[in-house]
mmCIF file of the N, C-alpha and C atoms, coordinates in Angstrom:
data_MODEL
# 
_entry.id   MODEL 
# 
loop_
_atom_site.group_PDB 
_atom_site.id 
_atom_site.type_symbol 
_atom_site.label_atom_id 
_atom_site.label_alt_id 
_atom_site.label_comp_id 
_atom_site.label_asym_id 
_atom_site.label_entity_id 
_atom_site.label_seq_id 
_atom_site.pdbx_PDB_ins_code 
_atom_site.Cartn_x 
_atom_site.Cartn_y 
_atom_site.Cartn_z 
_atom_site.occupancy 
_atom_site.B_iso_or_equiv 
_atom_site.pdbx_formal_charge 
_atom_site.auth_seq_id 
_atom_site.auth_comp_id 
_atom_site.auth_asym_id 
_atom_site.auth_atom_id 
_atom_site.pdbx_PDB_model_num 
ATOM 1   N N  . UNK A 1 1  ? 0.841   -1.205  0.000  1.00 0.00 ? 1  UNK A N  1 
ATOM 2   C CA . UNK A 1 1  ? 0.000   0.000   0.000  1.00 0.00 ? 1  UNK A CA 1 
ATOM 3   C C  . UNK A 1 1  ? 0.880   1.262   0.000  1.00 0.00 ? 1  UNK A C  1 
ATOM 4   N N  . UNK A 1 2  ? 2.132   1.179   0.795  1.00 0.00 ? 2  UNK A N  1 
ATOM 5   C CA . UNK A 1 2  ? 3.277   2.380   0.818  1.00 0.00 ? 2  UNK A CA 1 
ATOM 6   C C  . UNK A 1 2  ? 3.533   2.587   -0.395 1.00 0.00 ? 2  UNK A C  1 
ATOM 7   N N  . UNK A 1 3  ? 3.781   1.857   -1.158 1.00 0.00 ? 3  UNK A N  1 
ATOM 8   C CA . UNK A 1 3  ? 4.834   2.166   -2.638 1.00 0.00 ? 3  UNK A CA 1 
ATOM 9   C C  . UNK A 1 3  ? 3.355   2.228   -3.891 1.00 0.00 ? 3  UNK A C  1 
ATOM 10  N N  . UNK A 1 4  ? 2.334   2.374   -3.270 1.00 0.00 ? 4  UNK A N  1 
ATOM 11  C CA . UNK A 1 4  ? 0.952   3.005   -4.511 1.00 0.00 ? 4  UNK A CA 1 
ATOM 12  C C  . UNK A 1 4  ? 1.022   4.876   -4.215 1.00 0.00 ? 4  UNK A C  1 
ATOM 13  N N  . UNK A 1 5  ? 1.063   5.194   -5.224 1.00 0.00 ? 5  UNK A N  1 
ATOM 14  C CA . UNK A 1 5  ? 1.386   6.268   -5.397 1.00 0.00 ? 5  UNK A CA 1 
ATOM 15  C C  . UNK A 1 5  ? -0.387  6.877   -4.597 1.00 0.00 ? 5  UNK A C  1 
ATOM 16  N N  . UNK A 1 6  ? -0.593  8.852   -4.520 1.00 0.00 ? 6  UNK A N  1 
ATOM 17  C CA . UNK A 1 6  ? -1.890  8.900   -3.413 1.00 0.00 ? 6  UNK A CA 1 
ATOM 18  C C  . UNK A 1 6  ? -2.369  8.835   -4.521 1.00 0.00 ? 6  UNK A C  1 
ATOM 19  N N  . UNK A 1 7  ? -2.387  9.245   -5.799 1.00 0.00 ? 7  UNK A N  1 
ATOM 20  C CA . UNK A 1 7  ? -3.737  9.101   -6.397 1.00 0.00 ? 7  UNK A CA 1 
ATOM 21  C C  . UNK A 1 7  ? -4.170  7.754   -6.855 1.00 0.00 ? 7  UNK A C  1 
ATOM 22  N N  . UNK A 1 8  ? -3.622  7.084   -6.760 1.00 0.00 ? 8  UNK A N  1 
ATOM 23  C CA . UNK A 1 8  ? -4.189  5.748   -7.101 1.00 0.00 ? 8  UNK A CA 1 
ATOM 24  C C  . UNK A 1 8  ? -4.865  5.306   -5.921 1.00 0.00 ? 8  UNK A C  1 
ATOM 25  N N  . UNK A 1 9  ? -3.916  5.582   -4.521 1.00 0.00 ? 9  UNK A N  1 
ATOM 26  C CA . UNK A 1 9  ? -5.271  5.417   -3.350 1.00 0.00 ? 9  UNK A CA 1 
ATOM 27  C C  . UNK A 1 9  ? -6.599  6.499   -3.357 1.00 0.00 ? 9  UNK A C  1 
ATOM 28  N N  . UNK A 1 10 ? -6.650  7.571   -4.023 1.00 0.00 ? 10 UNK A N  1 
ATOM 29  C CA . UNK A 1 10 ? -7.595  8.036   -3.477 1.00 0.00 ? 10 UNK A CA 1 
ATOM 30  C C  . UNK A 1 10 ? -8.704  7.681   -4.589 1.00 0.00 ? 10 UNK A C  1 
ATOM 31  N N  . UNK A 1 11 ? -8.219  7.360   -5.895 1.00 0.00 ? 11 UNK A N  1 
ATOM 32  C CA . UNK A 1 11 ? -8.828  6.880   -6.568 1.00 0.00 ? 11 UNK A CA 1 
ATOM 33  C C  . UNK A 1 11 ? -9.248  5.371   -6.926 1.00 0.00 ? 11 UNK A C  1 
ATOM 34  N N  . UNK A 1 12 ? -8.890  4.606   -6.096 1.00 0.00 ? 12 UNK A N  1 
ATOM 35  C CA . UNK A 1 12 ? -9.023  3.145   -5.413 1.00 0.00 ? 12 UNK A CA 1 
ATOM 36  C C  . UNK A 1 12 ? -10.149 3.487   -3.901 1.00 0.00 ? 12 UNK A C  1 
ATOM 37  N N  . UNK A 1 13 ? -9.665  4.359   -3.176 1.00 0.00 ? 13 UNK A N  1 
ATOM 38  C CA . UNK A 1 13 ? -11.063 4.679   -2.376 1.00 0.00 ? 13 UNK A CA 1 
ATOM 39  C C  . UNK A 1 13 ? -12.505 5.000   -3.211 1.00 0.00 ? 13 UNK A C  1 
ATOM 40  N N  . UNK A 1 14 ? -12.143 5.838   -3.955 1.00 0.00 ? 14 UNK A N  1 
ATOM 41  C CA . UNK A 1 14 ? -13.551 6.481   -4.931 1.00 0.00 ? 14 UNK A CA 1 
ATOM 42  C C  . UNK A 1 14 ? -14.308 5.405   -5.356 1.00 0.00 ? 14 UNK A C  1 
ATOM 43  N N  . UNK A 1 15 ? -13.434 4.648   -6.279 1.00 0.00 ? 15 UNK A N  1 
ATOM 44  C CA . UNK A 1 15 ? -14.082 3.158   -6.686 1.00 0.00 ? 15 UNK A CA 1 
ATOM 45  C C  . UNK A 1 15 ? -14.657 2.119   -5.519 1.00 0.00 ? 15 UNK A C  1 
ATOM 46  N N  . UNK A 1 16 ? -13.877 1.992   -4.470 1.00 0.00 ? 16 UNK A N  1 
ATOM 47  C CA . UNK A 1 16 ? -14.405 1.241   -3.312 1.00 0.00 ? 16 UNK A CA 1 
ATOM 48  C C  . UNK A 1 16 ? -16.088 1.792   -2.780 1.00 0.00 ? 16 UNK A C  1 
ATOM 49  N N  . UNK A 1 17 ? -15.758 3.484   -2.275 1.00 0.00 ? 17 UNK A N  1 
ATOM 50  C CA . UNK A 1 17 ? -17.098 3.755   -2.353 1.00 0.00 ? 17 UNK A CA 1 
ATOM 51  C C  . UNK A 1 17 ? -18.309 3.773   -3.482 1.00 0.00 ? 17 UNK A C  1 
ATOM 52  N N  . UNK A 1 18 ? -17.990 3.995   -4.445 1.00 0.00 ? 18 UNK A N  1 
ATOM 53  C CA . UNK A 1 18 ? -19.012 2.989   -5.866 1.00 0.00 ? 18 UNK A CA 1 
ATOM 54  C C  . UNK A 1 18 ? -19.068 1.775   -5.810 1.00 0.00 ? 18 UNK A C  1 
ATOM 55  N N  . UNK A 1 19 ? -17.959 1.129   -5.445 1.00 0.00 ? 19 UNK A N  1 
ATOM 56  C CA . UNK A 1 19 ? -18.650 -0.603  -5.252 1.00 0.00 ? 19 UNK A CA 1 
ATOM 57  C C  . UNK A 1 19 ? -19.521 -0.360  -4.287 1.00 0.00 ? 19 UNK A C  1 
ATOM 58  N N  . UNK A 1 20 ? -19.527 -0.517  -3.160 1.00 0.00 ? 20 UNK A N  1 
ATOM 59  C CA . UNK A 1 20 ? -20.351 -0.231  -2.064 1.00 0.00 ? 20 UNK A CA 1 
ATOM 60  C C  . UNK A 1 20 ? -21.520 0.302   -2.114 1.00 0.00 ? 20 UNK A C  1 
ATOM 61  N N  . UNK A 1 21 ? -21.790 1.090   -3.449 1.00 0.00 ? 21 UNK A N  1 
ATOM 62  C CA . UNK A 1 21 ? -23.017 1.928   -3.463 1.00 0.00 ? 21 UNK A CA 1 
ATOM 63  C C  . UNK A 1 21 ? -23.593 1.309   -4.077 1.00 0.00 ? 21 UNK A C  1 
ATOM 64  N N  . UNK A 1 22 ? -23.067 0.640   -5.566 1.00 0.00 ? 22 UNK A N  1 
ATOM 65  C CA . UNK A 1 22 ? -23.590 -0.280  -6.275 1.00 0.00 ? 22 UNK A CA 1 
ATOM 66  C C  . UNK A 1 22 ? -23.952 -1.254  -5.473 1.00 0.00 ? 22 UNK A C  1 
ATOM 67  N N  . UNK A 1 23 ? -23.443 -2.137  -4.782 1.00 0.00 ? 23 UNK A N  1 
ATOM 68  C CA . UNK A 1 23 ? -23.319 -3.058  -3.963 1.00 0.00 ? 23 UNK A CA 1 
ATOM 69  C C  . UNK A 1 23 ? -25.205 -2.823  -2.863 1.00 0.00 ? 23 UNK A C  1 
ATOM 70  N N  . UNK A 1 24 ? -24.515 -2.147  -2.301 1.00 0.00 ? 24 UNK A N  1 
ATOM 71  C CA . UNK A 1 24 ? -26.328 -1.675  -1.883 1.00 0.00 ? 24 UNK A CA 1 
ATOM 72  C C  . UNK A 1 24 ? -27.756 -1.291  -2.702 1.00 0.00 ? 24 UNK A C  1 
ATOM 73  N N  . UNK A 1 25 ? -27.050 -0.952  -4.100 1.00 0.00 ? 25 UNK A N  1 
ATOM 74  C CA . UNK A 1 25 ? -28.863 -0.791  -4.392 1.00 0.00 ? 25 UNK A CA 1 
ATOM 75  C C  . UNK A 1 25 ? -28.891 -2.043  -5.065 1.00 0.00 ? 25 UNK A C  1 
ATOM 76  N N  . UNK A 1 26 ? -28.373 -2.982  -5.488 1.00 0.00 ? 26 UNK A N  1 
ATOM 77  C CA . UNK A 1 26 ? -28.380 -4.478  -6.139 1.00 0.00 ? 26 UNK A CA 1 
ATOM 78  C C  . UNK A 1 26 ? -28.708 -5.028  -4.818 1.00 0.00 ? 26 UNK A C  1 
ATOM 79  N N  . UNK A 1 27 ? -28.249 -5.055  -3.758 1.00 0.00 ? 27 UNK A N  1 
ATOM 80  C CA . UNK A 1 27 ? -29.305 -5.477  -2.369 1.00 0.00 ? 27 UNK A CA 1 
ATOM 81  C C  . UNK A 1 27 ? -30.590 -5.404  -2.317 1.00 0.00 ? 27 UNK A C  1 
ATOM 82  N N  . UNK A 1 28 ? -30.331 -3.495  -2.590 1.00 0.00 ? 28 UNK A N  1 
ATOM 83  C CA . UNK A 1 28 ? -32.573 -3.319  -2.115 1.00 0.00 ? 28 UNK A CA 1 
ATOM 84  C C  . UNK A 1 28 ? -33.238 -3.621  -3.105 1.00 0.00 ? 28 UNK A C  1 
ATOM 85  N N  . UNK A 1 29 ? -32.641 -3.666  -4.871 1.00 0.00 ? 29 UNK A N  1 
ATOM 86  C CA . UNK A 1 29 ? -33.089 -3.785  -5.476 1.00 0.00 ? 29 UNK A CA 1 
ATOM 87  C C  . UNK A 1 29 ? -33.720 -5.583  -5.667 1.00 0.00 ? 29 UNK A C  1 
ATOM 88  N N  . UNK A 1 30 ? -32.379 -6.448  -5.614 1.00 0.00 ? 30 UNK A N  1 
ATOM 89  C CA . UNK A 1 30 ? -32.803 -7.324  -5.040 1.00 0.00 ? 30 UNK A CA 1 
ATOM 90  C C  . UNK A 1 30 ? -33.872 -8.068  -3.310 1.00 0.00 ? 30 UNK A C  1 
ATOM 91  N N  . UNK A 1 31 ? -33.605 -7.010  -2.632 1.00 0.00 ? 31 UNK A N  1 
ATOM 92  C CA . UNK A 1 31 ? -34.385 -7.841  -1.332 1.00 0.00 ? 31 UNK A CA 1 
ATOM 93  C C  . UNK A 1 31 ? -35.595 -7.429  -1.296 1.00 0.00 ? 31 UNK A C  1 
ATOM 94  N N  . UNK A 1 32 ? -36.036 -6.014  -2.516 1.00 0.00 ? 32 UNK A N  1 
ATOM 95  C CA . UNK A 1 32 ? -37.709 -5.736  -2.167 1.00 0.00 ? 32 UNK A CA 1 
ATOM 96  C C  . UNK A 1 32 ? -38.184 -6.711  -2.674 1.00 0.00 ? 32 UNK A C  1 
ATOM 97  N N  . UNK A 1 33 ? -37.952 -7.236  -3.901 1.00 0.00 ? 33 UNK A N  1 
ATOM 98  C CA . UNK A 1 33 ? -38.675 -8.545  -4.587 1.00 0.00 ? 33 UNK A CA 1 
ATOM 99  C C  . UNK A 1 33 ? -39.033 -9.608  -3.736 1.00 0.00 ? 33 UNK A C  1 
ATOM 100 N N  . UNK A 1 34 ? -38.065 -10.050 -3.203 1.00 0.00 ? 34 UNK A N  1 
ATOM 101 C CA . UNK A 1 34 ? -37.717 -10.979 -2.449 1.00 0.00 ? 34 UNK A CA 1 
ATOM 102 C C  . UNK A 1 34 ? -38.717 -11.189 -0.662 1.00 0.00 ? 34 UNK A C  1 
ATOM 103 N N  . UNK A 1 35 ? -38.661 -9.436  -0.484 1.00 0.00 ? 35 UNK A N  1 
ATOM 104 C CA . UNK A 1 35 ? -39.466 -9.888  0.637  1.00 0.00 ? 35 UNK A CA 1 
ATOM 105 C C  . UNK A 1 35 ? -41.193 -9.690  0.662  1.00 0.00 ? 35 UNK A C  1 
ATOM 106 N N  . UNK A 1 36 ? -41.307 -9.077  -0.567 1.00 0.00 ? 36 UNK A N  1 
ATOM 107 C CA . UNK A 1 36 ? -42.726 -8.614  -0.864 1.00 0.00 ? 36 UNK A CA 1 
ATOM 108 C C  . UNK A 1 36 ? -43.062 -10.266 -1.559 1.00 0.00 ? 36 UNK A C  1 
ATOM 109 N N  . UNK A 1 37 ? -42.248 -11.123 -2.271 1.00 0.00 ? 37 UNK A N  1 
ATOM 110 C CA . UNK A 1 37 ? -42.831 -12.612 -2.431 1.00 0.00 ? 37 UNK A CA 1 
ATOM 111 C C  . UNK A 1 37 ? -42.973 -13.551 -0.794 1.00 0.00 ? 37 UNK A C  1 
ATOM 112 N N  . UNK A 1 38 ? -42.397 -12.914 -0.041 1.00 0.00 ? 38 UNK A N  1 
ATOM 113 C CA . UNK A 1 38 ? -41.952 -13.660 1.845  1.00 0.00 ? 38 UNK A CA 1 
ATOM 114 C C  . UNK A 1 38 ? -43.497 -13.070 2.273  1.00 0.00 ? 38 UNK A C  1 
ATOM 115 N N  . UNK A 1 39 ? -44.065 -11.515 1.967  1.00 0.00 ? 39 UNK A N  1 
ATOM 116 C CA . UNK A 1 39 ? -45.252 -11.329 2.850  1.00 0.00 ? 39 UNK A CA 1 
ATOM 117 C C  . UNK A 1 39 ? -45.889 -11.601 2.004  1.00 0.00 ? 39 UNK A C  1 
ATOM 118 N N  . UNK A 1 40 ? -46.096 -11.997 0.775  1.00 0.00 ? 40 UNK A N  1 
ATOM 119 C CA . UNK A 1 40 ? -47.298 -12.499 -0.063 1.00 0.00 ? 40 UNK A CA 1 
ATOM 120 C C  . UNK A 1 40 ? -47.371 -13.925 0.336  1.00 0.00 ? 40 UNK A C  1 
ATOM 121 N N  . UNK A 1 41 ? -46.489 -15.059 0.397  1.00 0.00 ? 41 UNK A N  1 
ATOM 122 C CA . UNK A 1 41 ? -46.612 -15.976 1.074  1.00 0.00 ? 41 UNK A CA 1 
ATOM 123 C C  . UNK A 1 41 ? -45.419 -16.207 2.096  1.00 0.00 ? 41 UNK A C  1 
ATOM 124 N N  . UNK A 1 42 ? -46.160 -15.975 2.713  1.00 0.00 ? 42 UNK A N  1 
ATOM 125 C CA . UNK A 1 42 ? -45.267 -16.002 4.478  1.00 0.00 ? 42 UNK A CA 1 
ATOM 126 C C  . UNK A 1 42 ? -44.953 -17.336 5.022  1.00 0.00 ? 42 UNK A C  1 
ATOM 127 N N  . UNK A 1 43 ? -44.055 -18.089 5.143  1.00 0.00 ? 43 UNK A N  1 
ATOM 128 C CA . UNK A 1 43 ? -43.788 -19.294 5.655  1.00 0.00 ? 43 UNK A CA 1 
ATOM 129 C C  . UNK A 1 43 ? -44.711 -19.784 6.895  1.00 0.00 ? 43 UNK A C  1 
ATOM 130 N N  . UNK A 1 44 ? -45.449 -18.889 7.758  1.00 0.00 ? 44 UNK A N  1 
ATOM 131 C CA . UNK A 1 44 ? -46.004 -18.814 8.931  1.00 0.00 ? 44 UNK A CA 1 
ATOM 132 C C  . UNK A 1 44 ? -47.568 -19.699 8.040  1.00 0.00 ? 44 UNK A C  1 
ATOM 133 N N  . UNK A 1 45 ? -47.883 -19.071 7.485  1.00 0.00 ? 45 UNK A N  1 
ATOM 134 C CA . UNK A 1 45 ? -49.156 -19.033 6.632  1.00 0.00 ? 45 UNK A CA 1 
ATOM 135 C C  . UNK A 1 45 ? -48.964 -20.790 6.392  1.00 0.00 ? 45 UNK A C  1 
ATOM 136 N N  . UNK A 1 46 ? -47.879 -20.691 5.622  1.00 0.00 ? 46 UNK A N  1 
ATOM 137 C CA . UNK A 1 46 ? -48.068 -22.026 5.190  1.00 0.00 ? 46 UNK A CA 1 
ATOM 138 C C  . UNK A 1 46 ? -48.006 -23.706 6.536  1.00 0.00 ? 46 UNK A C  1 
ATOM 139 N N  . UNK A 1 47 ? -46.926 -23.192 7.088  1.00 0.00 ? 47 UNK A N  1 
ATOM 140 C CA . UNK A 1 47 ? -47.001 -23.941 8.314  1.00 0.00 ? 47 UNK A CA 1 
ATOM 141 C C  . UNK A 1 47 ? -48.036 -24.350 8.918  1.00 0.00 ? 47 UNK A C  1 
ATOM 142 N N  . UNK A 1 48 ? -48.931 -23.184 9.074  1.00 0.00 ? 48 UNK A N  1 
ATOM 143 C CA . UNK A 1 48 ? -50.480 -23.345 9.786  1.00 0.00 ? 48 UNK A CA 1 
ATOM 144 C C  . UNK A 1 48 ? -51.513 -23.724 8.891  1.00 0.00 ? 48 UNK A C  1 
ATOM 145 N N  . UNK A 1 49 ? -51.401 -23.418 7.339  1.00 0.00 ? 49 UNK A N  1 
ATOM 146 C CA . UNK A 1 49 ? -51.883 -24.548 5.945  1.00 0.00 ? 49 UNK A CA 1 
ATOM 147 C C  . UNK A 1 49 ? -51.714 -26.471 6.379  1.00 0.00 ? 49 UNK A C  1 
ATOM 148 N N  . UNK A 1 50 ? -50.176 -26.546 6.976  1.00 0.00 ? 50 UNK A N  1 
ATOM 149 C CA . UNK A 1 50 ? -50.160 -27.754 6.873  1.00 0.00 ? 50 UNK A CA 1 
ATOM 150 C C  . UNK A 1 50 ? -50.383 -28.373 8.172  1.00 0.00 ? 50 UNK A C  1 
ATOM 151 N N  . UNK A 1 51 ? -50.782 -27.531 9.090  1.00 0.00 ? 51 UNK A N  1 
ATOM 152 C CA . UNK A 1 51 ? -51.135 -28.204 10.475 1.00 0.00 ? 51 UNK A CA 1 
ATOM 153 C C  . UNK A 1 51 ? -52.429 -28.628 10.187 1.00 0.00 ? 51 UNK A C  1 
# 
């Protein structure tokens, strides 16, 4: 990390914080789907279906 010159760290930070940002809306973008199919059918629901 000593012998990277600063702009390559500060421009290796910049990119880190864009991964990270990217990184989070591919989350929400992925987990709203995901949990709006969980409260449309809720594992609870079904459990008490099969009791």
């Amino acid at each position: 990390m000593h012998a990277l010159p600063r702009v390559i760290r500060k421009t290796g930070f910049l990119w880190a914080l864009v991964a990270v940002g990217a990184f989070q809306g591919l989350l929400i973008t992925w987990m709203l789907p995901t949990q709006s199919l969980n409260f449309n059918n809720p594992p609870q629901s079904v459990r008490a279906g099969n009791r």
